[in-house]
C-alpha positions in Angstrom: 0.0 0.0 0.0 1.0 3.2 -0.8 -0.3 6.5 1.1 -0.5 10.1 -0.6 -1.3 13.2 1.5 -3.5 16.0 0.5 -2.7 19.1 1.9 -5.4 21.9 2.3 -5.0 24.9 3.5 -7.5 24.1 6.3 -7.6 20.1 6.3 -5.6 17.1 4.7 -6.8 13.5 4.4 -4.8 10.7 2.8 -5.4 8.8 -0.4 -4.3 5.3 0.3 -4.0 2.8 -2.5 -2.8 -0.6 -2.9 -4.4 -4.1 -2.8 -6.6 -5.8 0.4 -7.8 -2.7 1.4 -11.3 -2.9 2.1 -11.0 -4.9 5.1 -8.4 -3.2 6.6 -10.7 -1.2 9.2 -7.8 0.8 10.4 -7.8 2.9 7.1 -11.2 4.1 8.5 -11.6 3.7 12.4 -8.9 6.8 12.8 -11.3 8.8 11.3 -14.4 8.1 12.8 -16.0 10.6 15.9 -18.1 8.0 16.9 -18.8 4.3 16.2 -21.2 5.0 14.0 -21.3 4.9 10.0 -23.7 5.1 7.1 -22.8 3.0 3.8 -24.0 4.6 1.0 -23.8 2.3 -2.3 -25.6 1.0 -4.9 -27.5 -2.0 -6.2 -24.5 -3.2 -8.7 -21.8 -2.9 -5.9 -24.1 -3.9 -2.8 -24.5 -7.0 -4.5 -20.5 -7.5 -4.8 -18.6 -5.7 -1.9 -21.2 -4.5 0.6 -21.6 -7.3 2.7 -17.6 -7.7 3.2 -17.6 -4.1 4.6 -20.2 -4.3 6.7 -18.6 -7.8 8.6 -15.3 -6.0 8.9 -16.8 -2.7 10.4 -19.0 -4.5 12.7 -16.9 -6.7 13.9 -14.8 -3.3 15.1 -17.6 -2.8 17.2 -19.3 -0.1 14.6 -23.0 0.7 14.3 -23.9 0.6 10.7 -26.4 1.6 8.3 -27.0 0.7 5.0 -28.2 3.0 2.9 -28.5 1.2 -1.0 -29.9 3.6 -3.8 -30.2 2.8 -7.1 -27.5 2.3 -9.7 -27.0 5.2 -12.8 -26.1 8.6 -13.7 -29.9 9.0 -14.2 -30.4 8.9 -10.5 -27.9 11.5 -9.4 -30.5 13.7 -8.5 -32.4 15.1 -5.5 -35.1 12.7 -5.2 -32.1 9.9 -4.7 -30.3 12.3 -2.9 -33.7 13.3 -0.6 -33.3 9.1 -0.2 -29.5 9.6 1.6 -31.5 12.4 3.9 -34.4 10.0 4.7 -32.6 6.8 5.9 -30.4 9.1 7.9 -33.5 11.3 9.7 -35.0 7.7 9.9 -32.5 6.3 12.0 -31.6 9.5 14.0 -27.9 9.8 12.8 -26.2 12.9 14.4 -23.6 15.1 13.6 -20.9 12.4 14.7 -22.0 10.0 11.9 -19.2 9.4 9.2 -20.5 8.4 5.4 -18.8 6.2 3.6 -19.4 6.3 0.0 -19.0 2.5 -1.4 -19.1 3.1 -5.0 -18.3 4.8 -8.4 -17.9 8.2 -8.9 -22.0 8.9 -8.7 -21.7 7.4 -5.2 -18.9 9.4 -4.5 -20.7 13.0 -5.5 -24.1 12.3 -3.7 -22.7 10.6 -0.7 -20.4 14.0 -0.3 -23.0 16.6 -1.1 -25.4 14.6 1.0 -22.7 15.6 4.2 -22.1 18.9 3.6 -25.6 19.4 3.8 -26.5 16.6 6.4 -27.2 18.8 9.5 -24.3 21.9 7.9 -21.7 19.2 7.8 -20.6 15.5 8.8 -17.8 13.5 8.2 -17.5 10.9 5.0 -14.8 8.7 3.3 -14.4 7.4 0.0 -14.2 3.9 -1.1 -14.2 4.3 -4.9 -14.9 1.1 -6.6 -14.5 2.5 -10.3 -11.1 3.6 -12.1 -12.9 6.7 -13.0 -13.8 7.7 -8.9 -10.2 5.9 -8.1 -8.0 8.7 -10.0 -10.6 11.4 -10.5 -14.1 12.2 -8.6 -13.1 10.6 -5.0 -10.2 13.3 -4.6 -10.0 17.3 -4.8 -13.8 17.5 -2.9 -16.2 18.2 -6.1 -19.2 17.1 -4.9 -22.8 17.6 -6.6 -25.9 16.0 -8.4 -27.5 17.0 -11.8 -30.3 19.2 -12.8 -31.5 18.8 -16.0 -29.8 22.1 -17.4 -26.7 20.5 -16.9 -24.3 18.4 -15.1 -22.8 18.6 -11.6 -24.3 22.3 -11.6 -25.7 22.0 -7.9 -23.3 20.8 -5.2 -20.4 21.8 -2.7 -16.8 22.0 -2.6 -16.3 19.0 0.6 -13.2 17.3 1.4 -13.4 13.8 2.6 -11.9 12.6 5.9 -9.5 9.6 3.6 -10.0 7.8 -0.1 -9.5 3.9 0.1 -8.4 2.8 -3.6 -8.4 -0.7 -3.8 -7.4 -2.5 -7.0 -9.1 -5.2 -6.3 -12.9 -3.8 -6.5 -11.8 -3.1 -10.2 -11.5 -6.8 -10.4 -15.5 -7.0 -11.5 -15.7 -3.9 -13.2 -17.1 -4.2 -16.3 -15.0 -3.4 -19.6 -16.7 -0.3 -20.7 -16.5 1.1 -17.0 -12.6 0.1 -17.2 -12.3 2.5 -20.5 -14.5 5.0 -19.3 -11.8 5.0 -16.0 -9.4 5.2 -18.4 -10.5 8.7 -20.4 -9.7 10.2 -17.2 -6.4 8.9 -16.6 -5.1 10.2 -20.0 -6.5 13.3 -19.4 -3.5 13.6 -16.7 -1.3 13.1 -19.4 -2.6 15.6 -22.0 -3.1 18.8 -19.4 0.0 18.1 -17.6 2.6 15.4 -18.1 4.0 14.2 -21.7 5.9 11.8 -19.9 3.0 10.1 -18.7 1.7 9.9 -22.0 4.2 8.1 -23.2 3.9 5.9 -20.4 0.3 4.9 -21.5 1.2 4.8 -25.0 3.4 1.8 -23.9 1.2 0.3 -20.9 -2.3 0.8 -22.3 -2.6 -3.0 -22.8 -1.4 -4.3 -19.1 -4.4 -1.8 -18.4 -6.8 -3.1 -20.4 -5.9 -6.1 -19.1 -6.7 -4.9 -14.8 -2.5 -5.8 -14.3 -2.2 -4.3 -10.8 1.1 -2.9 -11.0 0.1 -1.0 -13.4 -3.3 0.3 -12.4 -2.1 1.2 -9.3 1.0 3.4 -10.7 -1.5 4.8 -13.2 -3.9 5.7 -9.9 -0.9 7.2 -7.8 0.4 9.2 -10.8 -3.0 11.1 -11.3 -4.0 11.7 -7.7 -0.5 13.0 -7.3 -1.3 15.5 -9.8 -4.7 16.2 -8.8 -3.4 16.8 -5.6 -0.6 19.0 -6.3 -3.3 21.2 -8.3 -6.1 21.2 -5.9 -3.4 22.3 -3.2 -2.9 25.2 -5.4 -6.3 26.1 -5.9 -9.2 24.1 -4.0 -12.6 26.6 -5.1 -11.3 26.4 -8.8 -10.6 30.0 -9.2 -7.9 29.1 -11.3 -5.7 26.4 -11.9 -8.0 23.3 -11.3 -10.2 24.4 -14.5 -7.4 22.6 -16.3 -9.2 19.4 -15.1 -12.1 19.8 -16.9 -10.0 18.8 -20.4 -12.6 17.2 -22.5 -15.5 17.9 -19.9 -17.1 21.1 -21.4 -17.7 19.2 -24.9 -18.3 15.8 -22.7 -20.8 17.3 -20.3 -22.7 18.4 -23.3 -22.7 15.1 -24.5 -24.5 13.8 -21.4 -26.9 16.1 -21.1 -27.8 16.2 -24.5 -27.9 12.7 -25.0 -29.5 12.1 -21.7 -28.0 11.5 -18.3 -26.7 7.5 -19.0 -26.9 7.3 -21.6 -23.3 7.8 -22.4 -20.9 6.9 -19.5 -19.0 10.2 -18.1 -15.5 8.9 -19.2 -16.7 8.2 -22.7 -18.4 11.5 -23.0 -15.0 13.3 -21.8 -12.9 11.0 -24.2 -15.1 12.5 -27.0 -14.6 16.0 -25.4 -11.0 15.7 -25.3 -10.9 14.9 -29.4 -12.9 17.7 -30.0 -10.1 19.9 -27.5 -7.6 18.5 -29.8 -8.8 19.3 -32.5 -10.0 23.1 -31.6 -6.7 23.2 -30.7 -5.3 21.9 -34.2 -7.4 24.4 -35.5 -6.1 27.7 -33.4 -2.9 26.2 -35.4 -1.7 24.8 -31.5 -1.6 21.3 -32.4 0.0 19.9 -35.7 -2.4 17.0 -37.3 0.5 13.9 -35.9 -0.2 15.1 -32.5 -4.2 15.2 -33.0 -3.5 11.7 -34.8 -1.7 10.4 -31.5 -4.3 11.7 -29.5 -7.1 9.8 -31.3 -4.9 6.4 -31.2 -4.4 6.9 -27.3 -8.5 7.0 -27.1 -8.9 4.1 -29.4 -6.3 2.1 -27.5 -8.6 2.6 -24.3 -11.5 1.7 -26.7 -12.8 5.1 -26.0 -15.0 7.1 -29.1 -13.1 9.9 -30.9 -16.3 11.0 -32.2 -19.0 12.8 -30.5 -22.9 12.5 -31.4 -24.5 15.2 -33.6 -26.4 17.2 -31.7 -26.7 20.4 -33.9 -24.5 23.4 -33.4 -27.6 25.3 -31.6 -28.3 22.5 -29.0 -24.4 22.2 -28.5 -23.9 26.2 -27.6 -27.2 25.5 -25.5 -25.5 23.0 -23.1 -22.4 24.8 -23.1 -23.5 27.9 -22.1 -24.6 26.1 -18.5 -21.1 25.1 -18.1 -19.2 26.0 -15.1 -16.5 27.9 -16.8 -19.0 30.4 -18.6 -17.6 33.8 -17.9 -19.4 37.1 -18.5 -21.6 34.8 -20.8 -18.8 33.5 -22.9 -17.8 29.9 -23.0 -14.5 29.3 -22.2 -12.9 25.8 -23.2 -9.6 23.8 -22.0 -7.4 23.8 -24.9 -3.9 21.9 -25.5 -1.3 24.4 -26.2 0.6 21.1 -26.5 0.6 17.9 -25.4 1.0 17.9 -21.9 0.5 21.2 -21.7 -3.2 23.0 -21.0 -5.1 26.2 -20.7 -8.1 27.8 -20.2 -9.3 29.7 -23.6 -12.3 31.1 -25.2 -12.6 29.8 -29.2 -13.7 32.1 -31.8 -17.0 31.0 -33.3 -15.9 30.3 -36.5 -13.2 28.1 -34.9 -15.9 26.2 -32.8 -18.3 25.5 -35.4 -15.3 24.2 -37.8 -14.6 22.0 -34.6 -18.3 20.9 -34.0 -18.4 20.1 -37.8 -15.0 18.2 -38.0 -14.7 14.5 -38.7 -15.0 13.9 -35.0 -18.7 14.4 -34.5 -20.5 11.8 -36.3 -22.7 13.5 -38.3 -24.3 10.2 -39.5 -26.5 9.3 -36.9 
């Protein structure tokens, strides 16, 4: 096991990773006010890694509660939320209850907002049980549910208490949730590190193929730099925009499509051709470097091409992105690879992007 720690201004939490970790109840029992936890999870991973938990905790003597919602980005909303909220009132939790999100990265947001809310604050930790939560959503505090309107527009800024990745809960997940893990991983890369894209370039297959080595460097590398820039700038008032490579076109996706329909890594895979290729067009990128780009998706079996949705309905669900300043869109752009920024695209350059080979005009 390995053991990062984020530092906050006012708080830090580690991010422990390695294998065998679910059981090991002193990864959570430091953390805890009072012997008492609610597990928030799902159907899918109830089914598979609840039960497990649950032995070990109460075996430490800990009071549990269940709390099992159903599974899909089309329930991250407040009705399921207003379900966290009712089992909790229901079995008189106080202020001294820790959450524990068991689950992917929907878990993770709900379970989050649902304790900054939960009587102005209690504590939670994250148990990611997805790629995608592992080396994005469980770390950095985002926490939020969807409105139609958009994605992950209503929520709070929460740290957890710790993040538990364990490699083996990815041991059952299914392929597309691997690849969909995946887009986020080389989104690491292509913000911030062209080693590290190299590094996937070469290791895409022992990923593909859940080697644990492997995942677990690949899960290190990108908390360490998610870290290192929410350190910087925790509210994302600055720096931590860079994160949202591929999410401004992706998020549209989503929403567009409808919440589900497309997983969120997939949708941000899509986003992050369409970056690419804005950013081949600003004259940025040159064409082998948008080509490398595209074979890096396609080696995680991640689309390159986004659906058509009509260049109206695509400035529709941008405009109710987060990064909207002064009523203009601003996008995450590649300067190079491996290297990021925040930028507004001229229209003309947009709709050249929105009508490039990588939207599938076909459908």
């Amino acid at each position: 096991m390995k053991t990062l720690d984020l530092v906050l201004p006012d708080t830090r939490y580690p991010i422990h990773i390695g294998q065998k970790l679910l059981g090991n109840i002193e990864l959570i029992t430091p953390h805890l006010k009072h012997p008492r936890v609610a597990i928030v999870t799902n159907t899918t991973v109830a089914a598979l890694y609840l039960e497990p938990l649950l032995t070990a905790l109460e075996q430490a003597g800990i009071d549990c509660l269940p709390v099992i919602l159903p599974d899909g980005e089309d329930f991250k909303t407040w009705a399921t939320l207003n379900q966290i909220f009712d089992a909790l009132l229901g079995a008189h939790c106080e202020r001294s209850t820790t959450l524990i999100a068991l689950g992917g990265g929907v878990i993770g947001d709900m379970t989050g907002f649902a304790a900054a809310c939960y009587q102005r604050g209690v504590p939670f930790i994250q148990i990611p049980t997805t790629l995608l939560a592992q080396v994005d959503s469980s770390v950095g505090g985002k926490t939020a549910i969807n409105h139609p309107h958009g994605k992950n527009m209503i929520g709070a800024f929460y740290q957890p208490k710790a993040v538990i990745a364990d490699m083996d809960l990815l041991d059952t997940l299914p392929e597309r949730e691997l690849s969909a893990g995946l887009a986020e991983v080389i989104k690491y890369g292509l913000l911030g590190d062209a080693d590290f894209i190299c590094w996937l370039e070469n290791n895409m297959a022992a990923l593909r193929k859940r080697n644990k080595q492997a995942l677990a460097y690949a899960v290190e590398h990108a908390c360490k730099m998610k870290g290192a820039i929410v350190a910087q700038d925790e509210k994302e008032q600055g720096v931590r925009a860079l994160l949202n490579l591929g999410h401004t076109f992706g998020h549209a996706i989503e929403a567009g499509l409808g919440f589900g329909t497309w997983l969120h890594g997939e949708a941000v895979g899509a986003g992050m051709m369409l970056a690419a290729e804005a950013s081949h067009q600003l004259g940025w990128l040159d064409k082998a470097q948008v080509e490398r780009v595209e074979a890096l998706l396609k080696q995680a079996n991640l689309p390159t091409q986004s659906p058509a949705l009509g260049i109206a309905r695509w400035l529709e669900l941008m405009s109710h992105d987060k990064k909207v300043e002064n009523g203009e869109i601003r996008f995450v752009l590649l300067k190079d690879l491996g290297h990021a920024i925040v930028a507004k695209l001229p229209a003309a350059i947009l709709e050249q992007t929105l009508n490039s080979r990588f939207v599938l005009h076909t459908q």
